[in-house]
C-alpha positions in Angstrom: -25.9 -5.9 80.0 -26.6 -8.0 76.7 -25.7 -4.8 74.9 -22.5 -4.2 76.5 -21.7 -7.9 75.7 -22.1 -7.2 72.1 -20.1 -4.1 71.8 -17.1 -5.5 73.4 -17.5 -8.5 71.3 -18.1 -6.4 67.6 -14.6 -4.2 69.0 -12.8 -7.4 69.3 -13.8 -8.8 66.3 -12.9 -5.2 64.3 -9.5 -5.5 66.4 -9.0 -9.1 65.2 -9.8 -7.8 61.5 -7.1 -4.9 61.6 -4.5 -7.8 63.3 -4.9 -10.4 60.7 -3.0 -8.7 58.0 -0.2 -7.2 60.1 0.4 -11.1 61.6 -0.4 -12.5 57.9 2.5 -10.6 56.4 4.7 -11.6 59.5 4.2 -15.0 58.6 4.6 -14.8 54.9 7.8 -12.5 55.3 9.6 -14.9 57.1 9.0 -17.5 55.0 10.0 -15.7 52.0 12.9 -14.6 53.9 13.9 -17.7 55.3 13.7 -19.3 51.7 16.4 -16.7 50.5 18.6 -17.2 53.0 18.1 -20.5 53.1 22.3 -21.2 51.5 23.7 -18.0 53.4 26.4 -19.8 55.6 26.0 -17.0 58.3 22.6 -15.2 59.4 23.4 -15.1 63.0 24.8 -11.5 62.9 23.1 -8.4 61.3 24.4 -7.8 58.2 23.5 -5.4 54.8 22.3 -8.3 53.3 20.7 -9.4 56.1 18.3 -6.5 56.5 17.9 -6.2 52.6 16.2 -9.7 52.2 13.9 -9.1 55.1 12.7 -5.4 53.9 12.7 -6.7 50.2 10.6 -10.2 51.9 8.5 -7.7 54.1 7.6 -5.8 50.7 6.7 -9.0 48.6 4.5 -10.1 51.6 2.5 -6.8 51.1 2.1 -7.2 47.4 1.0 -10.2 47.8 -1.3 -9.8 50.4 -2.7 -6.8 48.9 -3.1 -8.6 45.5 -5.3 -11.8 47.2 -7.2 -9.3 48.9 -8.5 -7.9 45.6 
């Protein structure tokens, strides 16, 4: 039984590993995001704009993150 309780713990901490980066680069997105849009009067509607910042933000947050990780 002790066994078992220390596979399913070593799976959730690998599962918890491969999370932390996809919910690190959330977080940093939307800060870099809401930064540059921080004097755009209206963001309440999808726009071209709109969805460049974020992909441009979402592609920062990856450099970035891949960069510390070095």
């Amino acid at each position: 039984m002790g066994e078992m309780k220390q596979a399913i713990t070593r799976e959730e901490q690998e599962r918890l590993k491969e999370d932390r980066p996809a919910s690190t680069i959330i977080i940093a997105a939307s800060v870099i995001a809401a930064v540059r849009l921080a004097r755009e009067p209206d963001i309440s509607r999808a726009s071209p704009r709109l969805s460049t910042v974020v992909a441009n933000s979402v592609g920062l947050a990856r450099m970035i993150l891949d960069h510390g990780v070095r």
